[in-house]
C-alpha positions in Angstrom: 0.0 0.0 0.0 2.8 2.5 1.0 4.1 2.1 -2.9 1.2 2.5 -4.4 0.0 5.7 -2.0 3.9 7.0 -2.6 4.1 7.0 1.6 6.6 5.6 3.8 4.7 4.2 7.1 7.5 4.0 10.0 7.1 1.4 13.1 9.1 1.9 15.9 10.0 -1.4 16.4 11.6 -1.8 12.7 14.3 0.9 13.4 16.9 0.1 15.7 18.9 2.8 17.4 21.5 3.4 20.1 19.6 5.8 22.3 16.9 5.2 24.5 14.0 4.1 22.9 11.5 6.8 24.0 13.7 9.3 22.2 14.1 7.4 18.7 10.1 7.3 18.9 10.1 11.3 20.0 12.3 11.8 16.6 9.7 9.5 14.5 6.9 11.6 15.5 8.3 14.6 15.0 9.7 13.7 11.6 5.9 12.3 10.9 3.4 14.0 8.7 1.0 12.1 11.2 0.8 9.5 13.5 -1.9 6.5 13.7 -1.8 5.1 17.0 -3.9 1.3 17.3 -5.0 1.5 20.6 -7.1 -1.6 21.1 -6.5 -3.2 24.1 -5.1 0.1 25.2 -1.5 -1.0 25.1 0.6 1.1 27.5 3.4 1.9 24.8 1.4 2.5 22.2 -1.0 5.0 24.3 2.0 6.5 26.2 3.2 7.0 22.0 -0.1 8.4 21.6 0.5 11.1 24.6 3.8 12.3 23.3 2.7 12.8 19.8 -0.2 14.9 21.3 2.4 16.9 23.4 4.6 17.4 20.8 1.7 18.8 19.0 1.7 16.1 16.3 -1.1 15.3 13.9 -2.0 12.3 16.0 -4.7 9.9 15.3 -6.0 6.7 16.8 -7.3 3.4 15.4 -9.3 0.8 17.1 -11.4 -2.5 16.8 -14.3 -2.4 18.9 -14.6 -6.0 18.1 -11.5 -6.3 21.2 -12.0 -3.6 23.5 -15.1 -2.3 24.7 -15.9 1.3 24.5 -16.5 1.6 28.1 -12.8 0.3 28.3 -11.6 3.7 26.4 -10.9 6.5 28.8 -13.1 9.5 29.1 -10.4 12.2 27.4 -10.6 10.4 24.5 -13.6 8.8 23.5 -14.2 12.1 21.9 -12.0 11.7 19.3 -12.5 10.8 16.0 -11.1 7.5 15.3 -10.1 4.9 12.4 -12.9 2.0 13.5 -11.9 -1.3 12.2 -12.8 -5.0 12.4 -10.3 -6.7 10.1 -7.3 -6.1 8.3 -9.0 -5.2 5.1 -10.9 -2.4 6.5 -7.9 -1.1 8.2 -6.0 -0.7 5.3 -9.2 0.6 4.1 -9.4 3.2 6.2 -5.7 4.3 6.4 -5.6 4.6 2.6 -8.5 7.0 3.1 -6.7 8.8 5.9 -3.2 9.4 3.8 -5.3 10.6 0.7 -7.0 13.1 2.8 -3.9 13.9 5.0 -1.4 14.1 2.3 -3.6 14.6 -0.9 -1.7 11.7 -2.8 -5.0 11.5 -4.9 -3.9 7.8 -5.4 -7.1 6.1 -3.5 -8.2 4.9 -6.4 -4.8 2.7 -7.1 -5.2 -1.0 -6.0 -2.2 -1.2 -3.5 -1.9 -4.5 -4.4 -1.1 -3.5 -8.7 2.1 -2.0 -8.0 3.7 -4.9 -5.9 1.8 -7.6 -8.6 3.9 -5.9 -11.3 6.8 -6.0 -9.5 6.7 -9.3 -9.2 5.7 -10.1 -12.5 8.7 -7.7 -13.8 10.8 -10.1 -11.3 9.7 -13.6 -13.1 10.6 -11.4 -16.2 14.5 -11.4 -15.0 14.6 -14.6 -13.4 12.4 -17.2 -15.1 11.6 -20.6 -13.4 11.5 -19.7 -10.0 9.9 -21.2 -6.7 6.9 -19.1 -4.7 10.1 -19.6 -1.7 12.5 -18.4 -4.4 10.4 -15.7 -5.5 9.2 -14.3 -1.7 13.4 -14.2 -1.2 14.1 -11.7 -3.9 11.8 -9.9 -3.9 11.4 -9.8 0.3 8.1 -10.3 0.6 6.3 -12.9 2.2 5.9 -16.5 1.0 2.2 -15.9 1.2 1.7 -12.9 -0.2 4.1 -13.7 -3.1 1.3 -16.7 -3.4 -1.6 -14.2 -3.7 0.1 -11.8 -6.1 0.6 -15.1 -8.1 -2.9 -16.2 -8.0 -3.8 -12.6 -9.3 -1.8 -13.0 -12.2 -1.8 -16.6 -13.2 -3.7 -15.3 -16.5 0.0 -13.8 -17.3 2.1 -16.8 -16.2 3.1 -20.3 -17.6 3.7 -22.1 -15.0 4.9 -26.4 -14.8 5.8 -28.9 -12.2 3.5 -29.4 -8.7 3.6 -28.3 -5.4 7.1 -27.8 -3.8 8.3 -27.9 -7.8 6.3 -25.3 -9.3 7.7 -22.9 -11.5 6.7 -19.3 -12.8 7.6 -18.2 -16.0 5.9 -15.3 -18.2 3.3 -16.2 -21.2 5.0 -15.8 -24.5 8.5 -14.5 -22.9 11.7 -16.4 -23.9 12.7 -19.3 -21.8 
């Protein structure tokens, strides 16, 4: 989705640093356009994160799944807010792809954020013909299942022999 939307989304917890950890997230939010804080289950790191972008005077905005935390859970200063509301993954992703068009004006909601990464994928078979979905998920550093799904989505554009473990991708029509 980031590649598609042309955004960057930054977690913490990817970025290692040698300073305390409360002050690598500090220089996050402050290098952030804005902030979307998942607070379901009201995880003390994440709200405390929450609290500091708020001091700092960050854009900072929260998303939660009522499905796993009751409202009456929320506390009072900020049930008021306005809120990403999810219940799955999809409408999360949704719903953030909404946010960063309206945030950032990327006008690219209407983009499948899936396109981009399918096409790079298919461009990837295009190099390196007759690879495995476990080949295929290592060079391009995505996930063996998602590599599946993007594979799925194009199986109208592939050639594709052996079974199972032994399958291979190749491009319709390209030289092998």
């Amino acid at each position: 989705m980031q590649t598609a939307l042309n955004v960057k989304f930054l977690f913490a917890e990817q970025q290692v640093s040698n300073g305390h950890v409360l002050e690598k997230i500090i220089r996050m939010i402050e290098a952030a356009a804005f902030g979307i804080y998942d607070v379901t289950l009201w995880n003390a790191n994440v709200t405390l994160e929450y609290g500091v972008a708020l001091g700092l005077g960050g854009k900072a905005l929260i998303a939660f799944n009522p499905d796993k935390t009751e409202l009456s859970d929320v506390p009072s200063d900020v049930r008021g807010y306005d809120r990403l509301q999810y219940r799955d993954l999809e409408q999360l992703t949704s719903a953030v792809e909404e946010l960063v068009v309206q945030e950032l004006g990327t006008g690219a909601a209407a983009v499948d954020p899936l396109e981009l990464d399918r096409r790079d994928l298919l461009r990837l078979i295009r190099q390196n013909p007759g690879q495995t979905v476990r080949q295929l998920a290592e060079l391009s550093g995505q996930k063996k299942d998602y590599v599946q799904m993007l594979l799925r989505r194009s199986s109208d554009q592939l050639k594709i022999t052996g079974a199972t473990r032994g399958t291979r991708y190749f491009i319709k029509g390209a030289a092998q």
